[in-house]
Residue, then its C-alpha position, 0 to 999 in steps of 0.5 A: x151418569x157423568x161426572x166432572x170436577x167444578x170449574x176453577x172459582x166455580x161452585x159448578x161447572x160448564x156441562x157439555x152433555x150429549x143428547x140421548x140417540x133416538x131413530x124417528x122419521x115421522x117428526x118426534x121430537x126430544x126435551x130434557x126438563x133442565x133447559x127446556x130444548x133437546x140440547x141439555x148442555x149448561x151451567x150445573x151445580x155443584x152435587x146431582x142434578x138430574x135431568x129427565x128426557x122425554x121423546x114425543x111423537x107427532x101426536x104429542x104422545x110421550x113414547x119414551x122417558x130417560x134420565x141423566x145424572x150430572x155430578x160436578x164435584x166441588x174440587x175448590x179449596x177455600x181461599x185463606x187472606x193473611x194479616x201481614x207479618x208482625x214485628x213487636x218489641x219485648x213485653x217488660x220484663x219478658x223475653x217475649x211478647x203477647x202479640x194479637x193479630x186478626x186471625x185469617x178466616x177461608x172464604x169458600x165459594x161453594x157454602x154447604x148446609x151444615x150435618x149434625x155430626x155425633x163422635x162416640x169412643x164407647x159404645x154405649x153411655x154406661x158408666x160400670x167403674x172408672x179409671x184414672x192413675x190414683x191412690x188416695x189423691x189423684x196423679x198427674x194423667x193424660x187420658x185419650x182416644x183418637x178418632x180417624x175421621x177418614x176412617x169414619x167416613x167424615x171427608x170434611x171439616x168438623x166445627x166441634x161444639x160440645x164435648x162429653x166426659x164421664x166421671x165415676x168418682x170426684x171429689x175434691x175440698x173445694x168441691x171441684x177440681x182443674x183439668x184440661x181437654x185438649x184436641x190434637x192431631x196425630x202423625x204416626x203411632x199414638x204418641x206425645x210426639x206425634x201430637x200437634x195441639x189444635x185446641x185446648x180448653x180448661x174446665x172445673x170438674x165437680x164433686x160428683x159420681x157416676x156422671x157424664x158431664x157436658x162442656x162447650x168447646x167451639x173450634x175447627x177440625x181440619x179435613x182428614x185429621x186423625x183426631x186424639x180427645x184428651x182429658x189431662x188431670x193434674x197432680x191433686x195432691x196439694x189440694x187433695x183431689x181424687x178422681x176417676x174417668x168413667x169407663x165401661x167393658x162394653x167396647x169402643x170404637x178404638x183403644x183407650x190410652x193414659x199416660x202417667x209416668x206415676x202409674x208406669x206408663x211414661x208413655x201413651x199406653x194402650x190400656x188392653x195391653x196393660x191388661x186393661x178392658x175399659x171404655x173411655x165415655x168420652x164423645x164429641x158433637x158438632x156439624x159438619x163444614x168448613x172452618x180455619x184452624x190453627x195448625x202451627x205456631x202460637x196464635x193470636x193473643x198468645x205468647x211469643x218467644x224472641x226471634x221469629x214464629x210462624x203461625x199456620x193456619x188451615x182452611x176446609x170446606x165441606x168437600x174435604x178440600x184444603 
């Protein structure tokens, strides 16, 4: 087997490969079935490719078979073409301005086919009871579990597509309920702090129980991103919202966290040390692939403060590479 990183702007690479040794003195020749000749040195893909040797005599007959694999390994990072800096004057009124822009696309030169992909924190789908920081009404919380998708043998970037959550029990006058499901990456010990936003979307909860719900969410998960899912429940007081997230005790793949200064946890607690054995049902789908996100700043159409921010955006490809 040999193994080489691609050529620098190539999905592949110039492969020198020797010929396989043979001693013959009656006239044998040796072909490989990639170039058709005896020398297999040429251009090869990016992946395995591999090629077959065959060793015939001076009848023809096929005295001896051998196989080399060739690995090239796609070791480009995707190209990222930014807009230009933008100056913009004050919205009226406002000490700021809602600025749009194009926002930059990574153009990769190895394209994959896309995998499938299904991130579950529970082990199993069975809602049993359900928990969230609530009385009669429920509390301000901020409900989450993170995935180390290193870890988890994901080396390339996500397109996320749909998110699931279950409910044990909601119930609001208006027959649904706001909340938000937010997507982070985390730097260090789960923490507010050590939360950069990637994504985030509001939702409409309905009245309902024992309920696993389903939401499209398109957005992009960076390469190498220890990724926290978030359910964040606003206080449901005024409106006199209740709800629970469903949970089970039938294990989970990383621990479950809530912060909700109401409850006693002012910060992102473990619910196990909190003597608490639950499973958040909370999952993710998508493919695996390359994509841009927004890993700094604003972002387009959104709204920036007087002075000067700095949007960063990271592109990945299938590999892995930034």
């Amino acid at each position: 087997t040999y193994s080489l990183p691609s050529d620098p702007g190539e999905c592949g690479a110039i492969v020198y490969a020797p010929t396989p040794y043979y001693d013959d003195d009656c006239g044998a020749t040796i072909t490989n079935d990639y170039t058709g000749t005896y020398d297999a040195s040429a251009f090869y893909p990016v992946g395995s490719t591999y090629v077959n040797w065959q060793l015939i005599d001076s009848d023809s007959n096929v005295v001896s078979n051998y196989q080399d694999t060739i690995v090239v390994l796609d070791t480009g990072a995707p190209v990222l073409h930014c807009p230009a800096d933008v100056v913009q004057s004050t919205d009226p009124g406002s000490c700021g301005a809602i600025v749009n822009y194009t926002a930059p696309v990574g153009v990769d030169n190895c394209p994959s086919t896309p995998i499938p992909f299904d991130l579950y924190h529970s082990n199993t789908q069975n809602i049993t009871q359900g928990i969230a920081c609530a009385g009669s009404v429920v509390m301000y919380n901020r409900l989450g579990v993170a995935f180390d998708l290193p870890s988890l043998g994901y080396f390339s970037g996500l397109n996320v597509d749909t998110v699931d959550l279950a409910i044990y029990e909601a119930t609001s006058p208006a027959g649904q309920q706001p909340a938000k499901i937010n997507f982070y990456s985390l730097s260090g010990p789960m923490d507010a702090a050590n939360l950069t936003l990637i994504d985030s979307i509001s939702i409409q909860i309905p009245n309902c129980t024992y309920t696993v719900l389903s939401y499209p969410f398109n957005t992009f998960i960076p390469a190498g991103t220890v990724l926290v899912y978030e359910i964040e429940i606003p206080d449901g007081t005024a409106l006199s919202n209740y709800m629970r997230l469903g949970t089970n005790l039938e294990g989970q793949s990383s621990p479950s966290y809530i912060l909700s200064a109401d409850c006693g946890a002012p910060t992102y607690s473990n619910l196990a040390v909190l003597g608490l054995s639950d499973a958040y049902i909370m999952n993710i789908h998508g493919f695996t692939g390359g994509g841009t996100a927004l890993v700094s700043g604003v972002g387009s159409g959104g709204e920036y403060p007087v002075g000067t921010t700095t949007d960063i955006y990271i592109s990945s490809d299938a590999a892995g590479n930034n």
